[in-house]
C-alpha positions as CSV (number, residue, x, y, z in Angstrom):
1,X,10.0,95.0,74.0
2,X,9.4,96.5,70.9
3,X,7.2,94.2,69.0
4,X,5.0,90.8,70.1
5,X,4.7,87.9,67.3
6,X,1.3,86.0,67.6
7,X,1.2,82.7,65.6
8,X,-2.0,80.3,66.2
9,X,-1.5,76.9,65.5
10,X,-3.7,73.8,64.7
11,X,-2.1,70.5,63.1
12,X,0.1,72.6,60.4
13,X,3.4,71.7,62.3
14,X,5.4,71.8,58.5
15,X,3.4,75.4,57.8
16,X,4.5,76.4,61.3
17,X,8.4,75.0,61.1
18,X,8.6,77.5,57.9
19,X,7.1,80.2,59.5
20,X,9.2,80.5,62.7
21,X,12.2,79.6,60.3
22,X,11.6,82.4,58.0
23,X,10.7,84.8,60.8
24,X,14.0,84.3,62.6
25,X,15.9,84.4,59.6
26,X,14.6,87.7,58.5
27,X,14.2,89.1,61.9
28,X,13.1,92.6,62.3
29,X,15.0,95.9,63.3
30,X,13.5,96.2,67.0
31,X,13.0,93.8,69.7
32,X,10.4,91.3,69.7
33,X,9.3,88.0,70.5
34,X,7.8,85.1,69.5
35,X,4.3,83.4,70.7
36,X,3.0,80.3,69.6
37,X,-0.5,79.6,71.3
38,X,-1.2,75.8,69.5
39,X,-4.8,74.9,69.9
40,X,-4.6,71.1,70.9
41,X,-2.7,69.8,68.3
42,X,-2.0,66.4,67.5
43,X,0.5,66.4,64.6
44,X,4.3,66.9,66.9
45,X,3.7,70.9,66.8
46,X,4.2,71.0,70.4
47,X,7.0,69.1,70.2
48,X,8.5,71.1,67.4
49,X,8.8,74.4,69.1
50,X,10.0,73.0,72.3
51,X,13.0,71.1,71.0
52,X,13.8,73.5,67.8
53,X,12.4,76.7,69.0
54,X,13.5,77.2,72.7
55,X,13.3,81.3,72.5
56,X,9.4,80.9,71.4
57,X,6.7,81.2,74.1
58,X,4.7,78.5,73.5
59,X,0.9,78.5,74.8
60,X,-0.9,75.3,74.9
61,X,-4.4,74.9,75.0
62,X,-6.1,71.6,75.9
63,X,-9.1,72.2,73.5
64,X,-9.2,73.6,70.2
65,X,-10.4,77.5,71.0
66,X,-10.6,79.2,67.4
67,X,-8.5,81.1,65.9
68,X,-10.0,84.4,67.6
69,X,-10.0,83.0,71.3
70,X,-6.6,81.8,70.9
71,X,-5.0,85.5,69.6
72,X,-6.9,87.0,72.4
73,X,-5.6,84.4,75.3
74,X,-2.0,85.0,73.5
75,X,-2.6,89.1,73.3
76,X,-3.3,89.3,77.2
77,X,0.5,87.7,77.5
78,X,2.2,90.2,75.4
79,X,4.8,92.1,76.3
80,X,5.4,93.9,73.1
81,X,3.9,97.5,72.3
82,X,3.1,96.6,69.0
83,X,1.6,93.3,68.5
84,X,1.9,91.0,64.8
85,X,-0.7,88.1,64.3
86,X,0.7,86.0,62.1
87,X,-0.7,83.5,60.1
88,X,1.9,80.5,59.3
């Protein structure tokens, strides 16, 4: 695995649907894959990824962590050599 795509998520499920649709429509040149760690959202982001984004890992935390706890929680499950945080 070539490359690691972090997104954190917290009640932005339209910012997110855009993201991950203009991520796999421009996908890069290596390997890679796609994280979403959603901090205890309560807008249908969860639900999002699991029904239109099956190929995304999707971490879910039951509290809100921060945006810093939740890219290091997602970093330690990486399995790319390079890693991308991405903000949606």
């Amino acid at each position: 695995m070539d490359m690691s795509i972090v997104i954190i998520n917290w009640n932005t499920v339209d910012l997110l649907d855009k993201c991950l649709l203009s991520v796999l429509a421009n996908r890069p040149d290596c390997s890679f894959e796609i994280i979403v760690v959603d901090n205890a959202s309560t807008d249908g982001s969860q639900q999002l990824v699991i029904k239109n984004y099956p190929t995304v890992r999707l971490i879910v935390n039951a509290e809100n962590e921060g945006f810093a706890r939740a890219n290091n929680i997602a970093i330690e499950r990486t399995r790319g050599k390079y890693i991308l945080l991405l903000n949606s």
